[in-house]
C-alpha positions in Angstrom: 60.4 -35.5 176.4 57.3 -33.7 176.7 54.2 -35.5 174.9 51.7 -33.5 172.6 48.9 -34.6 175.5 51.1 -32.8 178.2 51.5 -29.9 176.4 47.7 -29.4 175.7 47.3 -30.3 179.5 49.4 -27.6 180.4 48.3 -24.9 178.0 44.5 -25.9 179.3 45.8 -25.8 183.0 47.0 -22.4 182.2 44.0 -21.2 180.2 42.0 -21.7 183.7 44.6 -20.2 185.5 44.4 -17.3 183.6 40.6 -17.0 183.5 40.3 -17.5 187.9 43.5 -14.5 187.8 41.1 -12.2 185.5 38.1 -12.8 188.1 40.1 -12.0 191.1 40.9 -9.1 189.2 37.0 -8.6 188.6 36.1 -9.2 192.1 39.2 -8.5 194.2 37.0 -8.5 197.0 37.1 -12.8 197.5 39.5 -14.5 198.7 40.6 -15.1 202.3 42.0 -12.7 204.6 45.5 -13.6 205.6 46.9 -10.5 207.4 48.8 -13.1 209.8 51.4 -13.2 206.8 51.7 -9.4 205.6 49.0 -6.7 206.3 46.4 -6.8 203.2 47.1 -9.9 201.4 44.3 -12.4 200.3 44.4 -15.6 199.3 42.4 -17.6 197.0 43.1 -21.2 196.2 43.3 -22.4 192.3 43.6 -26.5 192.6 46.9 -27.5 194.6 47.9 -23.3 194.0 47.3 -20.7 196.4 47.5 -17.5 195.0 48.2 -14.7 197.0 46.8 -11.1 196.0 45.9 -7.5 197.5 43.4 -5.4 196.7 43.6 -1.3 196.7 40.5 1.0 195.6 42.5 1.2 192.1 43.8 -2.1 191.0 44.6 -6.3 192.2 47.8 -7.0 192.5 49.0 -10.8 192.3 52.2 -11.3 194.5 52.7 -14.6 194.2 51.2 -18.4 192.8 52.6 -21.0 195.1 52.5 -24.8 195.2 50.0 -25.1 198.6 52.6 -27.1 200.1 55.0 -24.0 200.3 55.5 -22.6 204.2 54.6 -19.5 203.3 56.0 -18.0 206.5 59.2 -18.0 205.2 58.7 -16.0 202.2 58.1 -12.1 201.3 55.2 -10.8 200.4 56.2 -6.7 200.2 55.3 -5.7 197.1 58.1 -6.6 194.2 59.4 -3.8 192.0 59.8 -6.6 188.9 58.3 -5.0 186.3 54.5 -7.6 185.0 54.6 -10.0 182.6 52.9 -9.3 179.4 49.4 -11.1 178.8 51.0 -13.5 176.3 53.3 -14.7 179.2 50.3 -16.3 181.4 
């Protein structure tokens, strides 16, 4: 059973979350080159999460928030037709 503590834990984890996704999307520019895994994507590390992001002239696209201990070289990172979640759903 989750405890009223957790649940404020988790809504404060994802509050920052949020906030370091809206600055990527501010400065999509940071973040760390890693072409090794697909040509253009970035990475930028948010705690024990990596997210993973590319940048274009006209928007930042998230692909994906992963646990940092994820191999990453087994996973896709071509950009996924699934439509985005709605603001409320971060």
């Amino acid at each position: 059973m989750k405890t009223v503590s957790g649940v404020a834990t988790a809504e404060r984890y994802l509050a920052d979350l949020r906030s370091h996704l809206e600055s990527i999307a501010r400065l999509g520019h940071s973040g760390v080159p890693r072409n090794e895994i697909n040509p253009g994507l970035r990475l930028a590390v948010h705690g024990r999460y990596n997210i993973y992001f590319r940048v274009t002239p006209t928007k930042t696209t998230i692909a994906r928030v992963l646990h940092s201990a994820r191999d990453v070289r087994r996973l896709s990172f071509h950009e996924d037709p699934a439509p985005p979640l709605a603001p409320a759903s971060l």
